[in-house]
C-alpha positions in Angstrom: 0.0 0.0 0.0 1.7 3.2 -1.3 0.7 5.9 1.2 2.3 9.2 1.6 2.2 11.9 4.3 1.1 15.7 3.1 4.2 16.9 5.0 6.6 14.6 3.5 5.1 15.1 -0.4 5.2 19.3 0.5 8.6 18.2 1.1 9.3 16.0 -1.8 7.6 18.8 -4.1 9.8 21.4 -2.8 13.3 20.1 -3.5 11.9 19.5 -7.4 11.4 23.3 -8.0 14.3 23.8 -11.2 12.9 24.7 -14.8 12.3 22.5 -17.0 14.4 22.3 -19.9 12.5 23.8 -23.8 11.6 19.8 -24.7 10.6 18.7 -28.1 7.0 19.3 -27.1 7.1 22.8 -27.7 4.4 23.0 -30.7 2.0 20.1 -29.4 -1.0 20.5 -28.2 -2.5 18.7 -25.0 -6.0 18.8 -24.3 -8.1 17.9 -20.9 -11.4 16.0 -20.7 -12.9 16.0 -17.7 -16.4 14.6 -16.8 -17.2 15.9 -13.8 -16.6 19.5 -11.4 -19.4 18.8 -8.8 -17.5 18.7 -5.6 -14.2 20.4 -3.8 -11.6 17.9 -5.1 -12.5 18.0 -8.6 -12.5 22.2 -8.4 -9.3 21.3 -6.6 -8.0 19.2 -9.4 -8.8 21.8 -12.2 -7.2 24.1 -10.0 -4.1 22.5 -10.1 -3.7 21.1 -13.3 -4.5 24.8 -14.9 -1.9 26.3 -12.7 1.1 23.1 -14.0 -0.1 23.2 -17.7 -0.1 27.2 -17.9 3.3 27.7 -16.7 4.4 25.2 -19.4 2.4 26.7 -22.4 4.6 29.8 -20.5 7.7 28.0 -20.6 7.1 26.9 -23.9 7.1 23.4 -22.9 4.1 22.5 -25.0 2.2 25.0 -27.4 -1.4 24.2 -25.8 -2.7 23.0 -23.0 -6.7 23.2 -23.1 -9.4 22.0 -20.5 -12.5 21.0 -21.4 -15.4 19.1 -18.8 -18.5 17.8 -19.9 -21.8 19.5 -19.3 -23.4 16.3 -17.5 -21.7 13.1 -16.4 -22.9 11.1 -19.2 -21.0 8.6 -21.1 -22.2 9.6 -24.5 -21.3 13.3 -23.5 -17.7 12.8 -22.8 -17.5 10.2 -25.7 -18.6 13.3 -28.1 -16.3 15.4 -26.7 -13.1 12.9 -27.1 -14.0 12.5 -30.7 -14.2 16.3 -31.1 -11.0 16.9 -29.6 -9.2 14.3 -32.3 -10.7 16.2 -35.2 -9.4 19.5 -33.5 -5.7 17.9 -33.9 -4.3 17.7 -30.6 -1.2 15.6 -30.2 -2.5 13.9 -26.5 -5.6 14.0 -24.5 -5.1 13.4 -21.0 -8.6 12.3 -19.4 -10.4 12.1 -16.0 -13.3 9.0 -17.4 -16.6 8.8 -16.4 -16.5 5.5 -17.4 -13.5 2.7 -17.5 -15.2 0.5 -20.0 -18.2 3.0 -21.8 -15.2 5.1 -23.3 -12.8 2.6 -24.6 -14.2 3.3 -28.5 -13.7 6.9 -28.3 -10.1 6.5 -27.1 -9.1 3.4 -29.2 -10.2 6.3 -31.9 -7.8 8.6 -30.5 -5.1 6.3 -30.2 -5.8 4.8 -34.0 -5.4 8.8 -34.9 -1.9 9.0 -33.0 -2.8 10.3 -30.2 -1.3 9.9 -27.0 -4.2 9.1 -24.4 -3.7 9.2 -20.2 -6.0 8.7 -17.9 -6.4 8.8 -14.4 -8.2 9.0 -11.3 -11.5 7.7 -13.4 -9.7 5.5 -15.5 -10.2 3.7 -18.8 -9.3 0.4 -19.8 -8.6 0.5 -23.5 -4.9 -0.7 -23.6 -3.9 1.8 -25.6 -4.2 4.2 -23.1 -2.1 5.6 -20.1 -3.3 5.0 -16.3 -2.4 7.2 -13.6 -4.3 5.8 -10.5 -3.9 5.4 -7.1 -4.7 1.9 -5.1 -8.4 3.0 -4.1 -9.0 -0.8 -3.5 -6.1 -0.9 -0.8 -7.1 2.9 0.3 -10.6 1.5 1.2 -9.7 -1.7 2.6 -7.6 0.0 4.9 -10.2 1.7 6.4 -11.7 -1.6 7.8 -8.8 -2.5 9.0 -8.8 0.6 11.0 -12.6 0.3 12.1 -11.1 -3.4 13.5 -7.7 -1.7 15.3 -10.5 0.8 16.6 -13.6 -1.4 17.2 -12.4 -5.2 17.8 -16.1 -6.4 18.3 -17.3 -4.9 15.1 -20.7 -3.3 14.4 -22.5 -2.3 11.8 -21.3 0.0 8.7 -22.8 2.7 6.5 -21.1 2.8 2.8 -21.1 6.0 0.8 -20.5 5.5 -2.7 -19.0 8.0 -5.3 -20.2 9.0 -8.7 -22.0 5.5 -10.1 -20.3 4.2 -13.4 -16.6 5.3 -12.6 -13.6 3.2 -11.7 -13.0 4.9 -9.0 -16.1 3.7 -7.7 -15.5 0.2 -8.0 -12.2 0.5 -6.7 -13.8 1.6 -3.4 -16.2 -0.6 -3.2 -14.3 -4.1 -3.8 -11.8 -2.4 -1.7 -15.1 -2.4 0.9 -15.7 -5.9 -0.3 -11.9 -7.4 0.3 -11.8 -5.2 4.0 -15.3 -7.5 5.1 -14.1 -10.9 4.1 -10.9 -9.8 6.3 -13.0 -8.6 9.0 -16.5 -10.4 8.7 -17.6 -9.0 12.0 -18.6 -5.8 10.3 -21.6 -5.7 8.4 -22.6 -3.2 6.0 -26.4 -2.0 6.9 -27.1 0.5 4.4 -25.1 2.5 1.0 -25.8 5.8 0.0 -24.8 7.9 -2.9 -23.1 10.9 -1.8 -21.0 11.8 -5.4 -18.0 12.8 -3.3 -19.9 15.6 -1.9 -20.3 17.1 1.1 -24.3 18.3 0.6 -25.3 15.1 -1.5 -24.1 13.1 1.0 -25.4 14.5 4.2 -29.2 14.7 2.4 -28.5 10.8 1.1 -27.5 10.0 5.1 -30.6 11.8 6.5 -32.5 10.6 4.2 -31.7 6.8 5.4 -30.9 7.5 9.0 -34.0 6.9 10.5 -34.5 3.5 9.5 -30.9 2.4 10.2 -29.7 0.4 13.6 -27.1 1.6 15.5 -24.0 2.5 13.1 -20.6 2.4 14.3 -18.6 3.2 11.8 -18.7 5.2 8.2 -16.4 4.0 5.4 -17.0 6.5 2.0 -14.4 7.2 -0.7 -13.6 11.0 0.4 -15.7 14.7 0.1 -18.6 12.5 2.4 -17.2 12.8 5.9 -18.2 16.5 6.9 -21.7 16.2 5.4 -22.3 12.7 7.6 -21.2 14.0 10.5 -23.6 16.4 10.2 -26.3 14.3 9.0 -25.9 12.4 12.2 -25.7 15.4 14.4 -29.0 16.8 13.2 -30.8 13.4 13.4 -29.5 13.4 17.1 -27.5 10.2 16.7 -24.2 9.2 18.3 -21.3 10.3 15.7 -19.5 7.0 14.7 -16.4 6.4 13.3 -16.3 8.9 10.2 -13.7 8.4 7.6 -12.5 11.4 6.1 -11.1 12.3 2.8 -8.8 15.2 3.0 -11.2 18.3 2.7 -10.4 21.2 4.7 -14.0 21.3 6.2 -14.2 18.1 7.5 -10.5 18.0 8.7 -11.5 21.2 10.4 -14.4 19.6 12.5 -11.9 16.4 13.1 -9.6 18.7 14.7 -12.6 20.8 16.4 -14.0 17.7 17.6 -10.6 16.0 18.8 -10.1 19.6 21.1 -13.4 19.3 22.5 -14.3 15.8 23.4 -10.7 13.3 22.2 -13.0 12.3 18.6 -10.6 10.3 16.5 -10.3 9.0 13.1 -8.3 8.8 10.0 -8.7 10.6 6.4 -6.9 9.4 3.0 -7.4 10.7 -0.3 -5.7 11.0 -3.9 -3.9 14.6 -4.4 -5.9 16.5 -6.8 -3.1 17.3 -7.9 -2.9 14.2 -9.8 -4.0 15.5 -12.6 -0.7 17.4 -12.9 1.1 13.9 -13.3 -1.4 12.7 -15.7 -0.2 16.1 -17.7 3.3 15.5 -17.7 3.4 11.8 -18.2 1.4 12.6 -21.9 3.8 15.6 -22.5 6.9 12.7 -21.7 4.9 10.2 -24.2 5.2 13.5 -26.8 8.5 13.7 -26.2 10.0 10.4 -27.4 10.1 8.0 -24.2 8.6 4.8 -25.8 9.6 2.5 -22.0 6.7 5.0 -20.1 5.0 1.7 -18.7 1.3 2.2 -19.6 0.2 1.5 -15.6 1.5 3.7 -13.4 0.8 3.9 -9.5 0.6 7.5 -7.5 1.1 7.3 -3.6 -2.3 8.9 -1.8 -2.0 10.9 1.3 -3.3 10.4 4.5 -3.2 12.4 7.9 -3.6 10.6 11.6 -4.6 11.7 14.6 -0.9 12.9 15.0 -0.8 14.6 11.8 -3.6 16.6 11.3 -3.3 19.1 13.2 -0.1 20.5 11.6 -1.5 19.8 8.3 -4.4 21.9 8.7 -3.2 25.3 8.4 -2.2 24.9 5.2 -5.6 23.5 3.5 -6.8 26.4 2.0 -10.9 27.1 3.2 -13.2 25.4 1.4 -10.5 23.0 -0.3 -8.4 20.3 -0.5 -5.3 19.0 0.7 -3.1 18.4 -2.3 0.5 18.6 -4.1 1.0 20.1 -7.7 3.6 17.6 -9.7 6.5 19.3 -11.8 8.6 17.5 -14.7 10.6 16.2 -12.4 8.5 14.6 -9.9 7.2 13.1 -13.1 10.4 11.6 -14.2 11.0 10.0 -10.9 7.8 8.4 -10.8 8.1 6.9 -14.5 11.8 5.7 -13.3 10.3 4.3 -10.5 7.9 2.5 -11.6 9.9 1.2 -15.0 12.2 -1.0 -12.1 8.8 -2.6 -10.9 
């Protein structure tokens, strides 16, 4: 399980601030199709990727580097809009999926056309393609292995999903899946959509609350944790375990919480960042490295009980705790991952 702490990426990310070099990239054109803006770590995520991309169209690093997201999160939508982007001639498409399967024609398309295709976070499966993911699977079954270090009789669990169709999704949930055959004296009563949101989920919790028994423990895929806490504070109901998934609101009430009455828990999320990576490993593609394996793994970061507090400060309100990739970080995680 590939885990990595916000202090020691800031750190990591610091040391790997030189220029890039002018690459062979300079008149190519990436372009960005992203499915979905709904919640914090996706604004997050565009965040960060428009600030990498704009200082290498700056640094004449690539010639264009355009973002696009769909108007719903329909399959057929971002389909359209993958084929539109190969007529408009652009050299690589980098792509957060809405679906890993539903999308594979349009990018088979794009790769038949020459160009380079990464995706990540939602990924696709078309083996054409690029993946930059993170173990979600591991990243979920980890958290009932910490409901069992914190709750050795068990109890019983309410699951909040992500957006339906997505790999991410899936991830999660088998991750869910693998964590209760480990630890079968959990059970999970109830799952809720919350679309990695912090409104959509408390309204999906509430809405279920009253016919659920006693929960102990919530396990959810990150952007659900604030909005269930509140969802069982309004409803009058013991908090449980909550998960939590990086935001800066809901790392705010941990902390809060921990002050006034010793609450604990543990939070673990993908950067949004990521999407910076996903950037630079198409704009390496571009530039002649034919060994870029086509699966490549990005550490997530956690905070502890131990951590958080430290951490907090330097979540912007209203976002997300995350680290922006440069060329170099790039590099060192292609290397890496070409000795696996």
């Amino acid at each position: 399980m590939r885990v990595l702490t916000y202090a020691v990426l800031m750190t990591a990310t610091m040391l790997s601030t030189s220029l890039p070099a002018k690459a062979d990239t300079a008149d190519m054109k990436i372009a960005f199709s992203n499915n979905y803006a709904g919640n914090s770590w996706r604004q997050a995520m565009l965040k960060s990727y428009g600030a990498v991309v704009q200082k290498a169209v700056d640094d004449k690093i690539v010639g264009a580097a355009d973002i696009f997201t769909t108007a719903d999160k329909e399959v057929p939508t971002q389909a359209a809009q993958i084929q539109n982007l190969i007529l408009q001639g652009y050299n690589a498409i980098v792509i957060n999926a809405a679906s890993p399967e539903a999308l594979n024609g349009a990018v088979k398309q794009a790769c038949d056309a020459g160009i380079v295709v990464v995706s990540f976070d939602g990924t696709v499966t078309e083996p054409c393609a690029y993946r930059v993911t993170v173990d979600y699977r591991a990243l979920a079954a980890h958290q009932i292995d910490y409901m069992a270090e914190r709750l050795p009789k068990g109890g019983n669990l309410l699951e909040i999903r992500g957006v339906a169709g997505t790999s991410v999704d899936d991830d999660f949930h088998n991750g869910f899946l693998d964590g209760l055959k480990k630890h079968p004296e959990f059970k999970v009563v109830n799952a809720v959509e919350g679309d990695w949101d912090e409104t959509t989920a408390q309204k999906a919790v509430s809405t279920v609350l009253p016919s659920l028994p006693e929960i102990v423990g919530v396990v959810d895929q990150g952007g659900d944790g604030y909005g269930a806490a509140q969802a069982f504070n309004t409803a009058g109901r013991p908090t449980p375990i909550i998960i939590m998934g990086n935001r800066q609101d809901e790392l705010a009430w941990w902390v809060q919480q921990k002050k006034a009455n010793g609450y604990a828990t543990w939070s673990a999320s993908s950067a949004p960042g990521v999407s910076s990576l996903a950037f630079w490993v198409a704009q390496q593609v571009l530039n002649g490295d034919k060994t870029i394996p086509h699966d490549l793994t990005d550490p997530y970061l956690a905070f502890t009980q131990d951590t958080v507090e430290a951490a907090l400060p330097k979540i912007p309100v209203g976002g997300v705790a995350t680290v922006e990739y440069s060329q170099a970080d790039a590099k060192a995680i292609i290397e890496a991952s070409k000795k696996k």
